[in-house]
Biopython code that builds the backbone (N, CA, C, O; Angstrom):
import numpy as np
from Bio.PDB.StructureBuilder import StructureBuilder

atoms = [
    (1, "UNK", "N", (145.164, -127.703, 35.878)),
    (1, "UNK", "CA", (144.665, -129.037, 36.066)),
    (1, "UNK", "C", (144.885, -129.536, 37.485)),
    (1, "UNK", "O", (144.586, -130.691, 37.791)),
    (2, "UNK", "N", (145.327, -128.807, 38.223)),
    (2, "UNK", "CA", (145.386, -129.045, 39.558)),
    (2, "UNK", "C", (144.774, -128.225, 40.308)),
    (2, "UNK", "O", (144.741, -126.995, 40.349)),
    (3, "UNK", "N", (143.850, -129.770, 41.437)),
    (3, "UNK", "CA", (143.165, -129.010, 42.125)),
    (3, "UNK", "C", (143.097, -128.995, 43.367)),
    (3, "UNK", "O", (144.043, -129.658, 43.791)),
    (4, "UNK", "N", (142.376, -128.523, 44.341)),
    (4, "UNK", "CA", (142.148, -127.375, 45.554)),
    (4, "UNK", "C", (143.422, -128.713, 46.411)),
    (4, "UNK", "O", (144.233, -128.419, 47.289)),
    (5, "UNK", "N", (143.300, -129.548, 46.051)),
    (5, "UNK", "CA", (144.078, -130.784, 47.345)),
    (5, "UNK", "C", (145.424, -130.873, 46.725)),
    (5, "UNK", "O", (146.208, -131.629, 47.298)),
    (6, "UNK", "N", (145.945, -130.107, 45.423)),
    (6, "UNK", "CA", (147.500, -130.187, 44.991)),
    (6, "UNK", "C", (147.159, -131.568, 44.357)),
    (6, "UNK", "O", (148.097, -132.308, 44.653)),
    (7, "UNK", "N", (146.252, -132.239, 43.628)),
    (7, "UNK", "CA", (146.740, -133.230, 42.805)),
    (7, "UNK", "C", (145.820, -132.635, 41.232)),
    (7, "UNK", "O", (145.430, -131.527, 40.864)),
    (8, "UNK", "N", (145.769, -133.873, 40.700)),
    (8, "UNK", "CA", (145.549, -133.544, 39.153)),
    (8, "UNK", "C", (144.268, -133.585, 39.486)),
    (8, "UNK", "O", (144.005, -134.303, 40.452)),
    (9, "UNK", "N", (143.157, -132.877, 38.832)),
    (9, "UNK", "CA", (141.764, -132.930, 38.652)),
    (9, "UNK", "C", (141.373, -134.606, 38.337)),
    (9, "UNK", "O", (140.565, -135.277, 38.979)),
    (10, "UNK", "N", (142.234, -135.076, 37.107)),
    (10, "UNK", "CA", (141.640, -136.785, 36.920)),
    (10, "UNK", "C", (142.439, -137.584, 37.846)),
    (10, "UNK", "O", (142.602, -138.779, 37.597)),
    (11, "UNK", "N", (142.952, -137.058, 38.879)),
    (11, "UNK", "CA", (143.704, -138.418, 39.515)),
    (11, "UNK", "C", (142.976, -138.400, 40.621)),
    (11, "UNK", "O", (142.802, -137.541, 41.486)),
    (12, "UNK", "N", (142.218, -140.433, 40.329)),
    (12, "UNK", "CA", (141.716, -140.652, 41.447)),
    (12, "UNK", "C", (142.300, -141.301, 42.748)),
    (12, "UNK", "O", (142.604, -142.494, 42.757)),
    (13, "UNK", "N", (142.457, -140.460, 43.897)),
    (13, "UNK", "CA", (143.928, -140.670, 44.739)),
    (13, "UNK", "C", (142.706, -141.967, 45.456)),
    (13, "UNK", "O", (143.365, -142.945, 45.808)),
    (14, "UNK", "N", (142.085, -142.050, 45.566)),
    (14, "UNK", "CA", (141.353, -143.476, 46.061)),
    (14, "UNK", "C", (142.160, -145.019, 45.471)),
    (14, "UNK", "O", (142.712, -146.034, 45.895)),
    (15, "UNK", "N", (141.721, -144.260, 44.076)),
    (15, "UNK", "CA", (142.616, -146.094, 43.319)),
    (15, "UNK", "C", (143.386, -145.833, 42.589)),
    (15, "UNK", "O", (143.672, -146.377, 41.523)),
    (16, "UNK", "N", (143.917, -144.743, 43.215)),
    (16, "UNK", "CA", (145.504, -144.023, 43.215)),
    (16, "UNK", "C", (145.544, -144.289, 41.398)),
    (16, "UNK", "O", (146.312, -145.248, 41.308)),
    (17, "UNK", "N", (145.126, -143.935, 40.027)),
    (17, "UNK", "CA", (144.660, -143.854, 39.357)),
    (17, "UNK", "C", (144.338, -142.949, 38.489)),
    (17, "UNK", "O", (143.360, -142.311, 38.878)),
    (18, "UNK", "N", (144.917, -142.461, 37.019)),
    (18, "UNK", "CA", (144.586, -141.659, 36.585)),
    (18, "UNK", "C", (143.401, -142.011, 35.654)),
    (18, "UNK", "O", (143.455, -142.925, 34.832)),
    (19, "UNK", "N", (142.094, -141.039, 35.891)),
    (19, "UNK", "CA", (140.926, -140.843, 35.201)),
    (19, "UNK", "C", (140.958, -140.815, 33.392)),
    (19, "UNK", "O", (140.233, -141.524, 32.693)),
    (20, "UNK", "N", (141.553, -140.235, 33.090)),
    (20, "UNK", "CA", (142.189, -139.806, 31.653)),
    (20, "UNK", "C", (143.073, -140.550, 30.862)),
    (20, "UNK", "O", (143.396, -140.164, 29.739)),
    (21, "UNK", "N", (143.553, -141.749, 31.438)),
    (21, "UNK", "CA", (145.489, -142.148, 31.464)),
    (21, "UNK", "C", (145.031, -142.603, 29.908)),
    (21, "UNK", "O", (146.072, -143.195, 29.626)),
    (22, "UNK", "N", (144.192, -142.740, 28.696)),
    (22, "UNK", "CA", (144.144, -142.753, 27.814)),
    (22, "UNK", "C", (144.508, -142.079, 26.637)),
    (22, "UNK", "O", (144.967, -142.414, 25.545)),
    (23, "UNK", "N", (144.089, -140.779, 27.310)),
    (23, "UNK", "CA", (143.656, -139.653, 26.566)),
    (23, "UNK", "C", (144.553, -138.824, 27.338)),
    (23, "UNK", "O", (144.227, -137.699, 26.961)),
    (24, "UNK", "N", (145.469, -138.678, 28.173)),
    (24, "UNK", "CA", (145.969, -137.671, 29.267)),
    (24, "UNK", "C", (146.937, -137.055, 28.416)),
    (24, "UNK", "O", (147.524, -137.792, 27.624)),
    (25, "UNK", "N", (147.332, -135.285, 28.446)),
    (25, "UNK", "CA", (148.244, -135.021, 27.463)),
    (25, "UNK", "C", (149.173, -135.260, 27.451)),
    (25, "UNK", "O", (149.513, -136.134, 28.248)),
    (26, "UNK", "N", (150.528, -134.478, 26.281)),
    (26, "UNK", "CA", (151.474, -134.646, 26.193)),
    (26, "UNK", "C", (152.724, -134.835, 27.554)),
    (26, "UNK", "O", (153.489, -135.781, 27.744)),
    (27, "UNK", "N", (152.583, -133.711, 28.252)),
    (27, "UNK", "CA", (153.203, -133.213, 29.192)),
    (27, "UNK", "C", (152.898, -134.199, 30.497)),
    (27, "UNK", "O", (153.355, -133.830, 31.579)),
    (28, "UNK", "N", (152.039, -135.610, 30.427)),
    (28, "UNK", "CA", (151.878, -136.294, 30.953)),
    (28, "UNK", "C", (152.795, -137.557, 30.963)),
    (28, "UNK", "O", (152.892, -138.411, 31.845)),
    (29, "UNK", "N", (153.260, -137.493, 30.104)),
    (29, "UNK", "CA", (153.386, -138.874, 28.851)),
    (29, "UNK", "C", (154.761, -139.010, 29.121)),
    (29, "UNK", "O", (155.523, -139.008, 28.154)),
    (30, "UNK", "N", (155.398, -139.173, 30.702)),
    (30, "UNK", "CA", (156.391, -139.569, 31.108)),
    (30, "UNK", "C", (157.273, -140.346, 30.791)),
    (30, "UNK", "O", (158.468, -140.106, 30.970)),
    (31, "UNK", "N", (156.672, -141.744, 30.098)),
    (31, "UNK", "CA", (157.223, -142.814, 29.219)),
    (31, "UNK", "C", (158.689, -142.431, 28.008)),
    (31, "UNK", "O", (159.807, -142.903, 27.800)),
    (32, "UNK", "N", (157.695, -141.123, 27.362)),
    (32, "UNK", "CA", (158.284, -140.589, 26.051)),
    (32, "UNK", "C", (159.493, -140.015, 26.585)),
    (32, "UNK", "O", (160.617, -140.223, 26.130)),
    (33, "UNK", "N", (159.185, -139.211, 27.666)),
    (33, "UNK", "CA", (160.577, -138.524, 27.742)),
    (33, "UNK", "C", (162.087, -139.364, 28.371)),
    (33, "UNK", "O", (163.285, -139.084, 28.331)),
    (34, "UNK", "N", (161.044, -140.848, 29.113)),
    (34, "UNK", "CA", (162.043, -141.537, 29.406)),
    (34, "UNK", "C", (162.505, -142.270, 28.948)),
    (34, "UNK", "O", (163.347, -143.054, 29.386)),
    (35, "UNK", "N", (161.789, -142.129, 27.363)),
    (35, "UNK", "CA", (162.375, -143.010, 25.834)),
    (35, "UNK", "C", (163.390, -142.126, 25.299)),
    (35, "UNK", "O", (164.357, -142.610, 24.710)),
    (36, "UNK", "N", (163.242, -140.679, 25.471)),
    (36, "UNK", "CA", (164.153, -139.834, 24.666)),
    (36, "UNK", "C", (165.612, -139.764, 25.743)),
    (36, "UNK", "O", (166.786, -139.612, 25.405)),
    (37, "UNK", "N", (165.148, -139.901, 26.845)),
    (37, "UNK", "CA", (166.780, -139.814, 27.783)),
    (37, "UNK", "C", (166.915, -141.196, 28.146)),
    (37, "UNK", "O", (167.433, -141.475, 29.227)),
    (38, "UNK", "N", (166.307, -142.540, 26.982)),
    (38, "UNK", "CA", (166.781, -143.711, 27.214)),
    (38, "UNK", "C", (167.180, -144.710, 28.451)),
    (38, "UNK", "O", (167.990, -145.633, 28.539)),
    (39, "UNK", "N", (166.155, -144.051, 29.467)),
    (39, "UNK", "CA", (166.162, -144.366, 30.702)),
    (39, "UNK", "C", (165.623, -146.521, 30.496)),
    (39, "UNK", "O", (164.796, -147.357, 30.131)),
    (40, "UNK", "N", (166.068, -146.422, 30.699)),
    (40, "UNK", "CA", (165.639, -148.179, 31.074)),
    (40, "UNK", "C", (164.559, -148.744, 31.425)),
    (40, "UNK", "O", (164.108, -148.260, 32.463)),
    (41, "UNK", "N", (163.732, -149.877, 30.828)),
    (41, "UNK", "CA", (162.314, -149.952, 31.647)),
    (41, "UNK", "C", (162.360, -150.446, 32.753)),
    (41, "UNK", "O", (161.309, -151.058, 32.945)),
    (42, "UNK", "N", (163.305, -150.534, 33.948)),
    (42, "UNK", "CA", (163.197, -151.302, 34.880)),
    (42, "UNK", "C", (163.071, -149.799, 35.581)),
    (42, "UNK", "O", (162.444, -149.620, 36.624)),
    (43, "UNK", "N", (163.602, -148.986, 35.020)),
    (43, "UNK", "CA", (164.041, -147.749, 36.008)),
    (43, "UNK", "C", (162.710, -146.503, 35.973)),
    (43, "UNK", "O", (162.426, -145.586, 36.744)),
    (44, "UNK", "N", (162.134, -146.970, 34.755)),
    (44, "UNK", "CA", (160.835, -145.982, 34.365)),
    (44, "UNK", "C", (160.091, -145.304, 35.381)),
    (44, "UNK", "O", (159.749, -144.122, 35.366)),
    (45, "UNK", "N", (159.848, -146.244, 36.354)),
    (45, "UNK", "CA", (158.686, -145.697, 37.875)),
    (45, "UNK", "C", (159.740, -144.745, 38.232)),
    (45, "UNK", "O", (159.492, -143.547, 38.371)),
    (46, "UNK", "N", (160.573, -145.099, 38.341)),
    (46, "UNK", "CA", (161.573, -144.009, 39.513)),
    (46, "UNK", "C", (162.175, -142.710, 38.742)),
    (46, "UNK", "O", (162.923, -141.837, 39.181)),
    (47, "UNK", "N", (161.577, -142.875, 37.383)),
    (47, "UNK", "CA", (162.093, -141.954, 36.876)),
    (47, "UNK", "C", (160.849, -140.831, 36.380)),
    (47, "UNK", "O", (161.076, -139.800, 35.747)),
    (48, "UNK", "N", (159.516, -141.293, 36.823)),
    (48, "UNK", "CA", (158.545, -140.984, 36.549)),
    (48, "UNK", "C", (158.100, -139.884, 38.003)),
    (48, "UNK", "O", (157.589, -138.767, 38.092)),
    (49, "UNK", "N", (158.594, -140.869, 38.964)),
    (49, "UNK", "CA", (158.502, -140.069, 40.034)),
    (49, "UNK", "C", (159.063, -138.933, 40.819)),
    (49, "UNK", "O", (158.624, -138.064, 41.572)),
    (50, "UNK", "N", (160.563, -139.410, 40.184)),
    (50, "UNK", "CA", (161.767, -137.888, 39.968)),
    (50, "UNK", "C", (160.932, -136.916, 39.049)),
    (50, "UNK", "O", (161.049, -135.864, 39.677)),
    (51, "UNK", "N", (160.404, -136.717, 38.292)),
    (51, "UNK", "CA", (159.453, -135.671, 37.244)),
    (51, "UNK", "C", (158.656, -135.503, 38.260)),
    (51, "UNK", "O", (158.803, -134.317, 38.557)),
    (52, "UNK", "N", (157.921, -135.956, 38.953)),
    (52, "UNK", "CA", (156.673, -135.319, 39.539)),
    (52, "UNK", "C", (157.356, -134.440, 40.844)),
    (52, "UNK", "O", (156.742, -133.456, 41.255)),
    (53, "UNK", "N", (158.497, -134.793, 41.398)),
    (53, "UNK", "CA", (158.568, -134.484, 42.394)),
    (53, "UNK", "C", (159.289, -133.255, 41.797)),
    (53, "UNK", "O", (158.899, -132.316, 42.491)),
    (54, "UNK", "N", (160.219, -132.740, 40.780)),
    (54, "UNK", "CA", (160.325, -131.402, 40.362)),
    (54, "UNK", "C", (159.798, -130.784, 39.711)),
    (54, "UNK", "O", (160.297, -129.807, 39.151)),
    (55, "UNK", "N", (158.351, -131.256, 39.555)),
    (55, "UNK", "CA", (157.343, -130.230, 39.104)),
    (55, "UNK", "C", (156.671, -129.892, 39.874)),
    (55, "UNK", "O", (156.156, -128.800, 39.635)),
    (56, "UNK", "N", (156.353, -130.434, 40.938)),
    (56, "UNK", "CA", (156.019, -130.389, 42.388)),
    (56, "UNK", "C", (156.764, -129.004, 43.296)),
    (56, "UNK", "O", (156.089, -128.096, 43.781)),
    (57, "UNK", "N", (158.370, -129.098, 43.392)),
    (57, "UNK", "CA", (158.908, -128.480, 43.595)),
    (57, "UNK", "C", (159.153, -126.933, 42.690)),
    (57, "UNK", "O", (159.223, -125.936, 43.408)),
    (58, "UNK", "N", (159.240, -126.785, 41.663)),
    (58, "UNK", "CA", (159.330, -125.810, 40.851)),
    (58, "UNK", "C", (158.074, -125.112, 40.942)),
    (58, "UNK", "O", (158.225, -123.905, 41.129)),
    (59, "UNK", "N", (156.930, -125.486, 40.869)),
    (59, "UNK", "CA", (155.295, -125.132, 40.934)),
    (59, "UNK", "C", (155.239, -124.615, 42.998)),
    (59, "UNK", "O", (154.954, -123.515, 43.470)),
    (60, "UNK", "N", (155.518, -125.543, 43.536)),
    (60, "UNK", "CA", (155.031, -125.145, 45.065)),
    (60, "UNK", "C", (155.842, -125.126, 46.077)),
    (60, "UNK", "O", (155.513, -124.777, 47.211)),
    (61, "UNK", "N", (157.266, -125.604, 45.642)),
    (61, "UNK", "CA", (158.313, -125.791, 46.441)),
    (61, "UNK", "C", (158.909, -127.214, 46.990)),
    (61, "UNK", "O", (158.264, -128.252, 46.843)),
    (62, "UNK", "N", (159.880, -127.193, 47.478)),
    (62, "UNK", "CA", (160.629, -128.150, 48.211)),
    (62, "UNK", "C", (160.045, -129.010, 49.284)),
    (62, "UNK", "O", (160.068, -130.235, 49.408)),
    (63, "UNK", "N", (159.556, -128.151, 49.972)),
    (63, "UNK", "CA", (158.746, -128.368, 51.009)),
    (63, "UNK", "C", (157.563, -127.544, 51.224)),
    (63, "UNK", "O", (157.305, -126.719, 52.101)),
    (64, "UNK", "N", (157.079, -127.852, 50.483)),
    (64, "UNK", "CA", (155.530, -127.627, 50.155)),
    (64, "UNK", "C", (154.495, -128.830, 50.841)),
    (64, "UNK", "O", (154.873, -129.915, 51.282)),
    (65, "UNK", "N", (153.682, -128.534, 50.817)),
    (65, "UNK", "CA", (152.312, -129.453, 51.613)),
    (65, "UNK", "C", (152.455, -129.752, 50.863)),
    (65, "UNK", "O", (153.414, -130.491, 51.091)),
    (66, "UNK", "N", (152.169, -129.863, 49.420)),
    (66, "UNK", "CA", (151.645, -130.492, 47.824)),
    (66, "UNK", "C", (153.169, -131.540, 48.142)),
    (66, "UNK", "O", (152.990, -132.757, 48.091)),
    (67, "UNK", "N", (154.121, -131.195, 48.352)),
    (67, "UNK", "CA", (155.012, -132.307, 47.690)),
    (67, "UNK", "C", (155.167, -133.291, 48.829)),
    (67, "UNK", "O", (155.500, -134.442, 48.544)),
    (68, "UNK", "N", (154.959, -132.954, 50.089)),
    (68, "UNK", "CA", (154.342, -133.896, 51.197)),
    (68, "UNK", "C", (153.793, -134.903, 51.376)),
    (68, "UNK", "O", (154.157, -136.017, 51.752)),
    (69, "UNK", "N", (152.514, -134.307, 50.975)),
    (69, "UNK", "CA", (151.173, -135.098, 49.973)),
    (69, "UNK", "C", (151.925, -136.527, 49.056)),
    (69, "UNK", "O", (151.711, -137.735, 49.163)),
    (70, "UNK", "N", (152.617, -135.952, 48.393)),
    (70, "UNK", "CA", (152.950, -136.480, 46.968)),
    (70, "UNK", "C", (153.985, -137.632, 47.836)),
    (70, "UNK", "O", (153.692, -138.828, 47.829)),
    (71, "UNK", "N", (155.307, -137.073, 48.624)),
    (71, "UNK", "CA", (155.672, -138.205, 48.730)),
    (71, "UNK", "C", (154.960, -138.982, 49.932)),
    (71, "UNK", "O", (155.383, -140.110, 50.182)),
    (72, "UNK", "N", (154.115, -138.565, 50.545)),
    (72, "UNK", "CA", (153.206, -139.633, 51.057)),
    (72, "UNK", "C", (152.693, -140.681, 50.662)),
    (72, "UNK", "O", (152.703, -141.787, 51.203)),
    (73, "UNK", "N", (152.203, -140.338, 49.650)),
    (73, "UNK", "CA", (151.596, -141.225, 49.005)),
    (73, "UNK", "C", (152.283, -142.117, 48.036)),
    (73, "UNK", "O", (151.643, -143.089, 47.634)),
    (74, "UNK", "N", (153.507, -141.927, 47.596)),
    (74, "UNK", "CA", (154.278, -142.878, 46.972)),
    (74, "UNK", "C", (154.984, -143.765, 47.667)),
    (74, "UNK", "O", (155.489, -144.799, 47.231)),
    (75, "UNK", "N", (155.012, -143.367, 48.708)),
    (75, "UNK", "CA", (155.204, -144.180, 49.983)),
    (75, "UNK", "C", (154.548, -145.395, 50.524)),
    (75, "UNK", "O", (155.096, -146.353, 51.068)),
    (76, "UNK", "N", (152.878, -145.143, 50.213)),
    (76, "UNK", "CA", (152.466, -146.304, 50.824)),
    (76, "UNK", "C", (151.921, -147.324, 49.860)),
    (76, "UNK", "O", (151.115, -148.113, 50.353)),
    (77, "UNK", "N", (152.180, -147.451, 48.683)),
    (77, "UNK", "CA", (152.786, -148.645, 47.844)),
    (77, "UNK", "C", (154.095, -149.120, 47.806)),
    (77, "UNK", "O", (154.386, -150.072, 47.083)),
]
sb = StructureBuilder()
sb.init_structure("model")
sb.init_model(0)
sb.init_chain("A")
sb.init_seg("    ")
for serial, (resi, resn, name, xyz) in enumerate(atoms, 1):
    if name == "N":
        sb.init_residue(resn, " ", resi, " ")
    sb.init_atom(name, np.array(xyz, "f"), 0.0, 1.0, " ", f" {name:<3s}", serial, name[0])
structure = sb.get_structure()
């Protein structure tokens, strides 16, 4: 589901936006897992973004362009 630019096929990095976020699968569904390790809702974003950034890392590395990308862009919100 990732494509040629290192992001998700439905994420529209324009309005920074997932295409799918309805219907998007399990392994998406960040919320749940931060219901099962009872993470806090104040803390949810940051804990959403710790997941991306070690799947990021595990998939392309540490310092990978892809995770570059990634924290670039969480950056400029």
């Amino acid at each position: 589901m990732v494509g040629s630019d290192g992001w998700c096929i439905h994420f529209d990095t324009g309005a920074r936006r997932c295409r799918i976020y309805a219907d998007r699968p399990d392994f998406c569904r960040v919320d749940q897992l931060a219901n099962l390790f009872d993470v806090p809702l104040e803390e949810q974003n940051s804990f959403a973004i710790e997941c991306c950034q070690a799947q990021i890392r595990v998939e392309y590395g540490g310092k990978s362009l892809e995770r570059k990308r990634f924290d670039r862009a969480i950056k400029t919100k």
